[in-house]
Gaussian input, Z-matrix of N, CA and C with variables (Angstrom, degrees):
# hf/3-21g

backbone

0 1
 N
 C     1     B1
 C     2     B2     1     A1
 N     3     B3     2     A2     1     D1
 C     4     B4     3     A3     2     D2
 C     5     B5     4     A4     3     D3
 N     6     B6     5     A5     4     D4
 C     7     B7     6     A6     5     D5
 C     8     B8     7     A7     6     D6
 N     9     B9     8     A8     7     D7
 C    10    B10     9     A9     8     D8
 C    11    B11    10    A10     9     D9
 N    12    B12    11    A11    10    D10
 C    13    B13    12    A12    11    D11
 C    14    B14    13    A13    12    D12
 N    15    B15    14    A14    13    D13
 C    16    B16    15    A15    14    D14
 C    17    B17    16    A16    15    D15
 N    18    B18    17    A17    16    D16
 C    19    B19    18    A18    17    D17
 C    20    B20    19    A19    18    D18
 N    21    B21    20    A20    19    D19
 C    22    B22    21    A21    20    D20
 C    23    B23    22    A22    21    D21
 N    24    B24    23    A23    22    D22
 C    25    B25    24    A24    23    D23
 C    26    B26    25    A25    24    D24
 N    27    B27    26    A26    25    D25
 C    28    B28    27    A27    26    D26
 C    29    B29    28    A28    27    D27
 N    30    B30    29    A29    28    D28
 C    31    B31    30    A30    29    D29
 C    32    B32    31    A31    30    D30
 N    33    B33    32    A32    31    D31
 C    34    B34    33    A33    32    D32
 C    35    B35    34    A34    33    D33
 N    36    B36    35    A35    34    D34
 C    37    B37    36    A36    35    D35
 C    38    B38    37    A37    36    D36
 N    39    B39    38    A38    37    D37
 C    40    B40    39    A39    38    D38
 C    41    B41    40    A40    39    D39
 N    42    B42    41    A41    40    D40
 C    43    B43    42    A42    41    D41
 C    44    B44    43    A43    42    D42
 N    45    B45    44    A44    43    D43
 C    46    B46    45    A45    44    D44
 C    47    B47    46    A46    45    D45
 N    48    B48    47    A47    46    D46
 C    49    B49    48    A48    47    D47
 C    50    B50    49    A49    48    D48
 N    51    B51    50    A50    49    D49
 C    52    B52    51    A51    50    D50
 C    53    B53    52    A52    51    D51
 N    54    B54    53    A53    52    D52
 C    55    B55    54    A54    53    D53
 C    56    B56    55    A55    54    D54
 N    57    B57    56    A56    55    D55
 C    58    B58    57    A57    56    D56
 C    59    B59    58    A58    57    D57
 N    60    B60    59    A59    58    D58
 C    61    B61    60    A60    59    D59
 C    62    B62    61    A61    60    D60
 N    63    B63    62    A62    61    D61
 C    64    B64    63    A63    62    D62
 C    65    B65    64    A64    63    D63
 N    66    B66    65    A65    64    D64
 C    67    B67    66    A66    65    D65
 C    68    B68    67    A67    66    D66
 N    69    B69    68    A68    67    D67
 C    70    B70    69    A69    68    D68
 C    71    B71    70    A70    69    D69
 N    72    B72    71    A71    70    D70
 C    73    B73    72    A72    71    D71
 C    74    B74    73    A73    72    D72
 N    75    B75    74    A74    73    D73
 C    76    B76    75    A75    74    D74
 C    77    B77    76    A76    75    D75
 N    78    B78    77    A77    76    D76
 C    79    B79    78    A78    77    D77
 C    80    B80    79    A79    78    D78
 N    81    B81    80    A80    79    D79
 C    82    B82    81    A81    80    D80
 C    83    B83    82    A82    81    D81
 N    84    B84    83    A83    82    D82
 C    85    B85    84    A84    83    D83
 C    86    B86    85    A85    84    D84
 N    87    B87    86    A86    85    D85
 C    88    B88    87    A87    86    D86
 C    89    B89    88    A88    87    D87
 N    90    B90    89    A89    88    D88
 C    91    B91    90    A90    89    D89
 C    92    B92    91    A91    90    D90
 N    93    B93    92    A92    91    D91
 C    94    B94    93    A93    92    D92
 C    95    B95    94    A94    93    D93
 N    96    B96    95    A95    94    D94
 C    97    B97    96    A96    95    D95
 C    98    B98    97    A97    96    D96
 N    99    B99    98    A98    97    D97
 C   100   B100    99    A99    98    D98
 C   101   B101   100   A100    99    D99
 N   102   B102   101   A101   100   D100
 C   103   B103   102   A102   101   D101
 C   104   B104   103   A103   102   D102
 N   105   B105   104   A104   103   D103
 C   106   B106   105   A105   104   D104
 C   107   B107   106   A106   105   D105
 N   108   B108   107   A107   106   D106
 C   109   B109   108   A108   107   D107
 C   110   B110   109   A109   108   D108
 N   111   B111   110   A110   109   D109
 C   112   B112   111   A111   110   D110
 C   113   B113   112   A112   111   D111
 N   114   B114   113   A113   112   D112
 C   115   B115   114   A114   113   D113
 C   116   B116   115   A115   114   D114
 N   117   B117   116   A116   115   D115
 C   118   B118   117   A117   116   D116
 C   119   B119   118   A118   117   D117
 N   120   B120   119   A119   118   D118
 C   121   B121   120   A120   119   D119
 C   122   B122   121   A121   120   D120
 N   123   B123   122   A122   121   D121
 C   124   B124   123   A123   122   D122
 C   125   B125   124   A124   123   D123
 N   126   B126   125   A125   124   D124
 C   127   B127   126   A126   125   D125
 C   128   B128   127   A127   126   D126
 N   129   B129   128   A128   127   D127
 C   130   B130   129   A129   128   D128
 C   131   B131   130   A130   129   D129
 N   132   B132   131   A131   130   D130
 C   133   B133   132   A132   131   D131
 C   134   B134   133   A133   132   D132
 N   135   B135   134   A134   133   D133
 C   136   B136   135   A135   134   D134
 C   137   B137   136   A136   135   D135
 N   138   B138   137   A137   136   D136
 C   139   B139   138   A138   137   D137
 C   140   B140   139   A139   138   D138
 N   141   B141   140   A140   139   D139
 C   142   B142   141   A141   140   D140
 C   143   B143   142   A142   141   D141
 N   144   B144   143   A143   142   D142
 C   145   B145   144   A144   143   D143
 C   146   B146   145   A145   144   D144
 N   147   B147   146   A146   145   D145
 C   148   B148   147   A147   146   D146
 C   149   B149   148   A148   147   D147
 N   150   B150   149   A149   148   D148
 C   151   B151   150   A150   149   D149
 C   152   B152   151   A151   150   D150
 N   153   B153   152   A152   151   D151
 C   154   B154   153   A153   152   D152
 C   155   B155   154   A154   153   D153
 N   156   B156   155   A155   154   D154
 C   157   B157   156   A156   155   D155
 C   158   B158   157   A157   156   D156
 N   159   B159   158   A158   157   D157
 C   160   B160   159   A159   158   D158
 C   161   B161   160   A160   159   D159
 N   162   B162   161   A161   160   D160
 C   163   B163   162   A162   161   D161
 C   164   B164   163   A163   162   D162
 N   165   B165   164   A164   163   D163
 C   166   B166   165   A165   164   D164
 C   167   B167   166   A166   165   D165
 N   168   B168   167   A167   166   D166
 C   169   B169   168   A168   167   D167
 C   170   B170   169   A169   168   D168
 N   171   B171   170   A170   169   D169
 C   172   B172   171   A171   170   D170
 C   173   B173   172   A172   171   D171
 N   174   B174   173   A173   172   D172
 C   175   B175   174   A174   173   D173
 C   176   B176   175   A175   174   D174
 N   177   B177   176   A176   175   D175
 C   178   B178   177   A177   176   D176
 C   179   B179   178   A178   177   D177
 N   180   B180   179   A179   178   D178
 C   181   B181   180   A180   179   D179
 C   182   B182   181   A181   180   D180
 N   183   B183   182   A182   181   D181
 C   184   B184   183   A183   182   D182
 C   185   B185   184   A184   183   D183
 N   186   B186   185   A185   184   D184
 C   187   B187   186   A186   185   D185
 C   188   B188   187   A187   186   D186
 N   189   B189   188   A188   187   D187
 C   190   B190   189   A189   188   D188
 C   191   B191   190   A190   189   D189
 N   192   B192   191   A191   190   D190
 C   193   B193   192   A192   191   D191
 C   194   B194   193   A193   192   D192
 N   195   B195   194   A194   193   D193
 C   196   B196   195   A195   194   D194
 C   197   B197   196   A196   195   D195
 N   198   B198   197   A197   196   D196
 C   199   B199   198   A198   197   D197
 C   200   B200   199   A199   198   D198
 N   201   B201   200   A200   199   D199
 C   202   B202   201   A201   200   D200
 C   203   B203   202   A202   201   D201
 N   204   B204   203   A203   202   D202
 C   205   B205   204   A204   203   D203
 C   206   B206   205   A205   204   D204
 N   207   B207   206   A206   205   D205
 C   208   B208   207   A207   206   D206
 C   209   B209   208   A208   207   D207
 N   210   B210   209   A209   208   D208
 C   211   B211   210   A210   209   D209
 C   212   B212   211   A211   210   D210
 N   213   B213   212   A212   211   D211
 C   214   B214   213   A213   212   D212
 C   215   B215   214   A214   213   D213
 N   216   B216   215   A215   214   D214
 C   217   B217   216   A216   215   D215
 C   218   B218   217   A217   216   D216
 N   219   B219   218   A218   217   D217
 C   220   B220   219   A219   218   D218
 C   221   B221   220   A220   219   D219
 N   222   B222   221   A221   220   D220
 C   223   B223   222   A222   221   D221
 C   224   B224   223   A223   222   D222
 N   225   B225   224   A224   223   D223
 C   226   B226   225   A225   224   D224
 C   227   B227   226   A226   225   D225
 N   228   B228   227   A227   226   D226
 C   229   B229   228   A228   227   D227
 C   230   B230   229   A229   228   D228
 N   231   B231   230   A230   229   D229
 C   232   B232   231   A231   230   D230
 C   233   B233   232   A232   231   D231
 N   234   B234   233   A233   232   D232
 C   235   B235   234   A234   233   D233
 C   236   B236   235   A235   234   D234
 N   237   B237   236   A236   235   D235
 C   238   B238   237   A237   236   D236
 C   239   B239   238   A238   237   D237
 N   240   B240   239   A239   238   D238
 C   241   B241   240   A240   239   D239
 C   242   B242   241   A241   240   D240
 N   243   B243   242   A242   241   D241
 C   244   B244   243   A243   242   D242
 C   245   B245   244   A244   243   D243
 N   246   B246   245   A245   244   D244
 C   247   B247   246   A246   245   D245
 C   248   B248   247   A247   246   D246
 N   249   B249   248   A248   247   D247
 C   250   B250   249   A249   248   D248
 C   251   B251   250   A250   249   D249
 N   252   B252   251   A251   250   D250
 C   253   B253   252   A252   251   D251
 C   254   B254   253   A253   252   D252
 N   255   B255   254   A254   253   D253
 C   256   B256   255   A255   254   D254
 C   257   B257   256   A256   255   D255
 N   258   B258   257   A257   256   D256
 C   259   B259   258   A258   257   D257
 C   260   B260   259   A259   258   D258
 N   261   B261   260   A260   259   D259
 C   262   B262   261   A261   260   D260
 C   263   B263   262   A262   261   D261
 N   264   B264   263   A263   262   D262
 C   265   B265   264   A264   263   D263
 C   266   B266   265   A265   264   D264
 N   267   B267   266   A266   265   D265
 C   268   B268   267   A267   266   D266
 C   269   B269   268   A268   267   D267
 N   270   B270   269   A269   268   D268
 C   271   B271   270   A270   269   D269
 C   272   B272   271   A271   270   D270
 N   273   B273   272   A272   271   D271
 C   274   B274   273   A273   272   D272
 C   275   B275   274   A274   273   D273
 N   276   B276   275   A275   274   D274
 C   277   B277   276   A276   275   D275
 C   278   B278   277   A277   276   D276
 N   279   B279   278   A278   277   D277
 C   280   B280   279   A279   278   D278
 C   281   B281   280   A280   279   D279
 N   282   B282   281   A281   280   D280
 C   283   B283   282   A282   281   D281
 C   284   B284   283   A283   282   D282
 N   285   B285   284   A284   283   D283
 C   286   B286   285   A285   284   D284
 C   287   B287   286   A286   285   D285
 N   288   B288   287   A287   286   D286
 C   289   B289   288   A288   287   D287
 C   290   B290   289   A289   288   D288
 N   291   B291   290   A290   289   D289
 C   292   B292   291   A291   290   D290
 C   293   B293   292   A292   291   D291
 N   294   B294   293   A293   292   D292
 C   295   B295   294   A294   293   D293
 C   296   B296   295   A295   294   D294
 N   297   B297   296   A296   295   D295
 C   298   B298   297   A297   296   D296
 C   299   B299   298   A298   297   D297

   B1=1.4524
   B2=1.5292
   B3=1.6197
   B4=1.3859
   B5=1.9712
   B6=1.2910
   B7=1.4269
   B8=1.4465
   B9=1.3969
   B10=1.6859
   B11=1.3200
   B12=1.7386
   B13=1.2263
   B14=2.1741
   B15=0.5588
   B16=1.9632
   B17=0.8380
   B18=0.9061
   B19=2.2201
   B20=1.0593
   B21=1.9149
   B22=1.5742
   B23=1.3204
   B24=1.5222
   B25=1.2266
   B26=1.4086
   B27=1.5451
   B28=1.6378
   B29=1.7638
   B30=1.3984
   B31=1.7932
   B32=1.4848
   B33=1.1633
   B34=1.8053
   B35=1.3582
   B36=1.2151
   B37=1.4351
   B38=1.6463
   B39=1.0396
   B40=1.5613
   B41=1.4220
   B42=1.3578
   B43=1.7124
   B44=1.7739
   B45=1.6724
   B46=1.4570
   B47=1.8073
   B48=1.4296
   B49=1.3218
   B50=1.5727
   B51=1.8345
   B52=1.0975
   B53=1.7620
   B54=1.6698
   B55=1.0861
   B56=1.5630
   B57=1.5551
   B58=1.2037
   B59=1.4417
   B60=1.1623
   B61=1.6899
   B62=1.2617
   B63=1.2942
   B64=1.4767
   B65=1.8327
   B66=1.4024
   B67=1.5740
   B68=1.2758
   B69=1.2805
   B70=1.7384
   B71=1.0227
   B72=1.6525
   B73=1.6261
   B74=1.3604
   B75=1.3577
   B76=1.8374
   B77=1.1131
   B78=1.6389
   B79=1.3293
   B80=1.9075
   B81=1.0977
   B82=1.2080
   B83=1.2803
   B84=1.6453
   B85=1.0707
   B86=1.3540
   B87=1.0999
   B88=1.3175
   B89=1.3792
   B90=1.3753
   B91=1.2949
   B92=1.1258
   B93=1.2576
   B94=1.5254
   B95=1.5181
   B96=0.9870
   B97=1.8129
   B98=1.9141
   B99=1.3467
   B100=1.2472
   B101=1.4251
   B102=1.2373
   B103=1.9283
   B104=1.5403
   B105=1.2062
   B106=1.7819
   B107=1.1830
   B108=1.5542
   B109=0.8441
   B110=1.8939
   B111=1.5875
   B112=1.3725
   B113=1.1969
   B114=1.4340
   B115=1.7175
   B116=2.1623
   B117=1.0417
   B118=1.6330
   B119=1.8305
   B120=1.2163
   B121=1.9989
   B122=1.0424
   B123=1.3559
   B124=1.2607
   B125=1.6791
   B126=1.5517
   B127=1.7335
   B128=1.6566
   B129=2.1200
   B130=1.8230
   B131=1.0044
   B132=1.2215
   B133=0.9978
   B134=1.7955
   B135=1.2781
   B136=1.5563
   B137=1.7125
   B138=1.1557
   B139=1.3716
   B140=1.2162
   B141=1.4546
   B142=1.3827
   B143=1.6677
   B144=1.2760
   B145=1.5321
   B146=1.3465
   B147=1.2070
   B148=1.4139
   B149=1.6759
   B150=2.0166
   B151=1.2865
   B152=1.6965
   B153=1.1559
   B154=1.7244
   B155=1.7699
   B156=1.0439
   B157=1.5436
   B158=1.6819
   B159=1.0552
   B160=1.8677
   B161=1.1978
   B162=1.7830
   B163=1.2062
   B164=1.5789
   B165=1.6361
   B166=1.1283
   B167=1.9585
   B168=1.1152
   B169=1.8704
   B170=1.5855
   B171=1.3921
   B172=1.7393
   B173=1.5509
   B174=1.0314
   B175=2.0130
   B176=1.4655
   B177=1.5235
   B178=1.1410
   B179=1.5103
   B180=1.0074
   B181=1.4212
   B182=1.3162
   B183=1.2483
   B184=1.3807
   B185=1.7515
   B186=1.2000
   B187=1.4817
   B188=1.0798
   B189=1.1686
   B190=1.4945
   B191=1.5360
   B192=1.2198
   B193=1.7383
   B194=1.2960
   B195=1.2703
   B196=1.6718
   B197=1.7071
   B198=1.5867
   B199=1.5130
   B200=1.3443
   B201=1.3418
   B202=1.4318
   B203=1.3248
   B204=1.0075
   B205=1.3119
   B206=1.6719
   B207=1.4795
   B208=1.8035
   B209=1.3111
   B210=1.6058
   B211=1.7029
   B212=1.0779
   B213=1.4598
   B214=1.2764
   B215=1.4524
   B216=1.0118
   B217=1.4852
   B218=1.7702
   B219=1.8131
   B220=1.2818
   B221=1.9359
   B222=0.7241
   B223=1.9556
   B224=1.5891
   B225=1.5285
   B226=1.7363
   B227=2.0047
   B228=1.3823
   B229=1.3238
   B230=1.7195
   B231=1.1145
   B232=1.6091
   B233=2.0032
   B234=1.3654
   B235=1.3264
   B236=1.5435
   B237=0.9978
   B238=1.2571
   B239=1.3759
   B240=1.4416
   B241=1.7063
   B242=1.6058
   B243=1.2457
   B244=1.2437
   B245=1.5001
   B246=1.2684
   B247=1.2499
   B248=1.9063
   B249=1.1941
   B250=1.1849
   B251=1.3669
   B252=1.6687
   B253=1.0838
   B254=1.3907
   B255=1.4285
   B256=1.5862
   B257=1.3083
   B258=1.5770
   B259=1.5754
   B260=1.3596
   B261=1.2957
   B262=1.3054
   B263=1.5600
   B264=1.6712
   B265=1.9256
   B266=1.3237
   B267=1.0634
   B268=1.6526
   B269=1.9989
   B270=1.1305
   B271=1.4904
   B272=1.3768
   B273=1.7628
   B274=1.2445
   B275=1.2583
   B276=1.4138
   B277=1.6181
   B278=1.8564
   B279=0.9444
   B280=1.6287
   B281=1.6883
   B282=1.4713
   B283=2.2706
   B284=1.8320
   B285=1.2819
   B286=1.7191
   B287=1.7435
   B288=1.2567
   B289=1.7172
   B290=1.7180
   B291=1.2498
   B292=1.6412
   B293=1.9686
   B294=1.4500
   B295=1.6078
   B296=1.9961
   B297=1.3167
   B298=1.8508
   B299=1.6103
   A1=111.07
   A2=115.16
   A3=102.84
   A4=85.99
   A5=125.62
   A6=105.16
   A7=116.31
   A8=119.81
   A9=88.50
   A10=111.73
   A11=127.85
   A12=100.92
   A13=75.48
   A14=128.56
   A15=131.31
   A16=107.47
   A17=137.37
   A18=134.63
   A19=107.00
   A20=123.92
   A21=118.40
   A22=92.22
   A23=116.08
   A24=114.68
   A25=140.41
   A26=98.58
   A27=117.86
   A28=107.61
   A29=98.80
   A30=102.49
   A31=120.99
   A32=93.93
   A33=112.91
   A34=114.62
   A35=111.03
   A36=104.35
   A37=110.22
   A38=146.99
   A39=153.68
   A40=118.49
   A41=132.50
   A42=147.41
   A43=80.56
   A44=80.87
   A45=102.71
   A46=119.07
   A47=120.02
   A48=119.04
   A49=113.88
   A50=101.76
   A51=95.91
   A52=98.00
   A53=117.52
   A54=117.71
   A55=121.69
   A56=109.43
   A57=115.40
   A58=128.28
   A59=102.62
   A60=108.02
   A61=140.86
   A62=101.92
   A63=104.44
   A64=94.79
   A65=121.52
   A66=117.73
   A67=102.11
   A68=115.57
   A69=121.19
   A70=144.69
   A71=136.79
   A72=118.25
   A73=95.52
   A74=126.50
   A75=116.80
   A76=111.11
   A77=103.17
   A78=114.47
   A79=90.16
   A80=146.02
   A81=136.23
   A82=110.73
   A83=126.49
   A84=154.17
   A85=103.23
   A86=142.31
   A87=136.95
   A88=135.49
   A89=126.79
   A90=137.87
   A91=108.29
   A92=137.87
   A93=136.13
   A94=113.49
   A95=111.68
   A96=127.08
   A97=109.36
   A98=126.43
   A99=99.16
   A100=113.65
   A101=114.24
   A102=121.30
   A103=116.22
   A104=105.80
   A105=97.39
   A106=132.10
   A107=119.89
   A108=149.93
   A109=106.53
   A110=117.77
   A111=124.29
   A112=103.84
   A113=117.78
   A114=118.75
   A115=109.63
   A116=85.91
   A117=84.97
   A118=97.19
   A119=110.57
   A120=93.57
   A121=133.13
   A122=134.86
   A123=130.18
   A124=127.35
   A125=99.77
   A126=119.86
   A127=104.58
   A128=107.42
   A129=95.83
   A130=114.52
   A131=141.10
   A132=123.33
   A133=105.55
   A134=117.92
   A135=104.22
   A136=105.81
   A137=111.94
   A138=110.04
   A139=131.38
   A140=130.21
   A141=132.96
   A142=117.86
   A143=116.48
   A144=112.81
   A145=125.95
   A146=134.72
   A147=123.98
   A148=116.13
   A149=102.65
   A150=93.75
   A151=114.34
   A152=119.22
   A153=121.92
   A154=95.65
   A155=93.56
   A156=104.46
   A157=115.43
   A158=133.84
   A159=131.02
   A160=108.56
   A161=126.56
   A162=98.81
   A163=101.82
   A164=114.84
   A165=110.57
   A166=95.61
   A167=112.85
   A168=127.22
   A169=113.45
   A170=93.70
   A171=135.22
   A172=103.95
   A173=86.55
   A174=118.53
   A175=106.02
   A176=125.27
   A177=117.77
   A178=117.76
   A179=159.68
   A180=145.05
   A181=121.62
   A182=108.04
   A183=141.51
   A184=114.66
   A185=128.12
   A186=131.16
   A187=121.81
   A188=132.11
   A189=132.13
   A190=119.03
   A191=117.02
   A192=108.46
   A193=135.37
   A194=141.96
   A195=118.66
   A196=113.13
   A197=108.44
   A198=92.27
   A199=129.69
   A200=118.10
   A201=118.79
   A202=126.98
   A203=125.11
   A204=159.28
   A205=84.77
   A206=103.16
   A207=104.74
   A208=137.35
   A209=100.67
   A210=120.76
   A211=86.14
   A212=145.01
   A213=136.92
   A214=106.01
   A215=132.84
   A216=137.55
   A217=78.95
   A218=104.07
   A219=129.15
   A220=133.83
   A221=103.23
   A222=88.22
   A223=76.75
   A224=91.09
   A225=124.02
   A226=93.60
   A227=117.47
   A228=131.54
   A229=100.91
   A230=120.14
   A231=121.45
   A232=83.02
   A233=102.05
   A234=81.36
   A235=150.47
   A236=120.19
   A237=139.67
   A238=126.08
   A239=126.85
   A240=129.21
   A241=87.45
   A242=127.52
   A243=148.48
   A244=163.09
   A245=150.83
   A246=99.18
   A247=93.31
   A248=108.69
   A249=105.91
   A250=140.46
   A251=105.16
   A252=123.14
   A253=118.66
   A254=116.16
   A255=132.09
   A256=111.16
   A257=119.33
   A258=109.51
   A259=103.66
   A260=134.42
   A261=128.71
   A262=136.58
   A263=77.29
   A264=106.28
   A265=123.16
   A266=106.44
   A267=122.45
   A268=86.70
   A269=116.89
   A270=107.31
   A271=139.80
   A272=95.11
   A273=98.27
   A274=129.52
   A275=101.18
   A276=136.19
   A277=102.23
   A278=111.75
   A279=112.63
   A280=96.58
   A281=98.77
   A282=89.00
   A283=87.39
   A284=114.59
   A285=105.67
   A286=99.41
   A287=107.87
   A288=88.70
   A289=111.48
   A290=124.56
   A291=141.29
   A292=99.59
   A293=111.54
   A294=115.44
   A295=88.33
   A296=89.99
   A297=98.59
   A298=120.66
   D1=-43.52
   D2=-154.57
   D3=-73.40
   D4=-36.54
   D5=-169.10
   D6=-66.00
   D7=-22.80
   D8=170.70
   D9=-80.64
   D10=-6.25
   D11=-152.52
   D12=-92.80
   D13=-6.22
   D14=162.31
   D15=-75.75
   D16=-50.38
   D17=162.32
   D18=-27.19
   D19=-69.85
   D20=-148.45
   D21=-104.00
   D22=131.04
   D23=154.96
   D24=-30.03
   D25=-39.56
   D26=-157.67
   D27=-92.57
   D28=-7.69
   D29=159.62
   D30=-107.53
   D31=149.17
   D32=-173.84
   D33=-127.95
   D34=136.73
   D35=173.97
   D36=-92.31
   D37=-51.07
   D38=126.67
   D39=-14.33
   D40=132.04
   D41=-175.72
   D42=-77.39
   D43=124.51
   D44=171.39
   D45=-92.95
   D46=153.15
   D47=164.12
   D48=-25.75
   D49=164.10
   D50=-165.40
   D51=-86.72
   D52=-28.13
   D53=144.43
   D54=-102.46
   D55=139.24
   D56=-177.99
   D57=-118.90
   D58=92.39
   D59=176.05
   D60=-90.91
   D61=135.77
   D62=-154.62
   D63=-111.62
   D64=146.91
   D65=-175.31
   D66=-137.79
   D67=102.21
   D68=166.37
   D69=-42.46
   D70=89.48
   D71=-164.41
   D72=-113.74
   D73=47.89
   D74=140.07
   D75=-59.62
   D76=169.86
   D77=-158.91
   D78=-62.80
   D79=-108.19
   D80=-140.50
   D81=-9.58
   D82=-70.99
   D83=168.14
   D84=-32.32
   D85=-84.17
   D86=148.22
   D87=5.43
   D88=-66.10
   D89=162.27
   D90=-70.88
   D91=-0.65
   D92=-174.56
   D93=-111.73
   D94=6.56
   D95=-163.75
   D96=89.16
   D97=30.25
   D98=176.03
   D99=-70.80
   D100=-54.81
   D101=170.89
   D102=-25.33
   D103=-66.68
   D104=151.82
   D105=-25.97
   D106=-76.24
   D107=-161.71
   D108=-65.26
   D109=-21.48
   D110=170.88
   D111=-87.88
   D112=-49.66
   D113=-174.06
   D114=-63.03
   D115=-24.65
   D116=-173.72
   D117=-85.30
   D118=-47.14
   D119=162.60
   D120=-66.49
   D121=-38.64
   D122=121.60
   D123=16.40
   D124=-90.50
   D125=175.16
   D126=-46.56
   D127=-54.09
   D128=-176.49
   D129=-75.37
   D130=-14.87
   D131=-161.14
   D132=-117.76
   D133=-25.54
   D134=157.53
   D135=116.34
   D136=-20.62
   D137=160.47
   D138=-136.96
   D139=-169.92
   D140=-163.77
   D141=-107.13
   D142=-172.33
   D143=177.96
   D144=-45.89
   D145=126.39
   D146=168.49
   D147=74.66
   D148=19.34
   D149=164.82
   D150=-124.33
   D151=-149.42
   D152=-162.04
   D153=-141.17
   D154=140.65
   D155=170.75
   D156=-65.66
   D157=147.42
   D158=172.04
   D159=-42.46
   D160=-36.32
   D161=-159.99
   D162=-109.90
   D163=5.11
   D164=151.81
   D165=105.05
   D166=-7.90
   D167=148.47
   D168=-11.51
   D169=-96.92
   D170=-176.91
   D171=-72.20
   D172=166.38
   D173=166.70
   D174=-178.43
   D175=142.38
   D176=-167.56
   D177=-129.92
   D178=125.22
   D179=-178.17
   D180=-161.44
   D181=115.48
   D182=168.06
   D183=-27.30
   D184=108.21
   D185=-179.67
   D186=-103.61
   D187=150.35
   D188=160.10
   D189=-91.92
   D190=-24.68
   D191=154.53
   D192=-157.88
   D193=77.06
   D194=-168.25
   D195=-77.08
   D196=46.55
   D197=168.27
   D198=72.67
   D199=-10.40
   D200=171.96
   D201=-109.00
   D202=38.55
   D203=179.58
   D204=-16.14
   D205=-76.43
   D206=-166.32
   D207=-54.58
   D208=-9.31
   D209=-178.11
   D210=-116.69
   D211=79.76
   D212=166.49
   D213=-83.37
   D214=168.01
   D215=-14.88
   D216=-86.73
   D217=125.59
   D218=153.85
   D219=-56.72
   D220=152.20
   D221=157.93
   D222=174.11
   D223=147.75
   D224=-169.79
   D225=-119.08
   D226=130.67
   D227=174.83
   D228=-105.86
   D229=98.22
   D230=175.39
   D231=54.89
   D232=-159.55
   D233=168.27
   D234=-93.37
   D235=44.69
   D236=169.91
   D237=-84.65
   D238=119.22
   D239=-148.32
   D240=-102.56
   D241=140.07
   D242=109.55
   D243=-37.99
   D244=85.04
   D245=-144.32
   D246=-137.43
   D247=177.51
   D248=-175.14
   D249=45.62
   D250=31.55
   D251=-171.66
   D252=-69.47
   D253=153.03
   D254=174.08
   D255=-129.46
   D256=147.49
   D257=-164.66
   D258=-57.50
   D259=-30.45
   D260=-175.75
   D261=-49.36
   D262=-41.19
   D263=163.57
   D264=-88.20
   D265=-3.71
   D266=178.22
   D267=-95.90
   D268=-56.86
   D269=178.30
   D270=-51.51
   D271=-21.90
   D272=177.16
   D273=-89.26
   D274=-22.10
   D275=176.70
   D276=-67.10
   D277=-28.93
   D278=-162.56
   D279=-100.94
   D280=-10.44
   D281=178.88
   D282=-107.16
   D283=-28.30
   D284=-177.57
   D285=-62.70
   D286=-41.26
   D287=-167.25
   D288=-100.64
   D289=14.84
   D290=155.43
   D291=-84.25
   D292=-4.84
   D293=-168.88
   D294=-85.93
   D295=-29.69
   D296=-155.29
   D297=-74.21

């Protein structure tokens, strides 16, 4: 059990954020600012891969690809794609849906 549920991204063993974002640092993503772009959500938001904010908001986790190679740097919100994000737009996105 535990290896598929470590296989698919899209299973968890732990209750995830109420939004859950996931930020891609494959190579596209990568060379495009994704690494940034994880370490700076990371810093706002206060924790690390595969955890949940205190009040139960956020959840955060590190990907190896959602497929959008060409809009890099990616990040998926529950499921909702992103693309070409900059921490800035990643900042604004993270006080619009703490608005909700």
């Amino acid at each position: 059990m535990d290896e598929v549920v470590t296989y698919y991204s899209m299973l968890h063993k732990q209750p995830l954020g109420k939004f859950h974002i996931q930020i891609c640092t494959n190579i596209s993503c990568l060379l495009t600012g994704g690494q940034e772009l994880w370490q700076h959500a990371c810093r706002k938001l206060g924790i690390g891969n595969k955890q949940v904010t205190a009040d139960g908001q956020f959840s955060l986790e590190e990907v190896e690809c959602l497929g959008a190679c060409s809009w890099a740097p990616a990040i998926q919100v529950n499921y909702d794609f992103h693309h070409a994000v900059t921490p800035e737009a990643l900042d604004r996105l993270i006080e619009s849906l703490r608005a909700l």
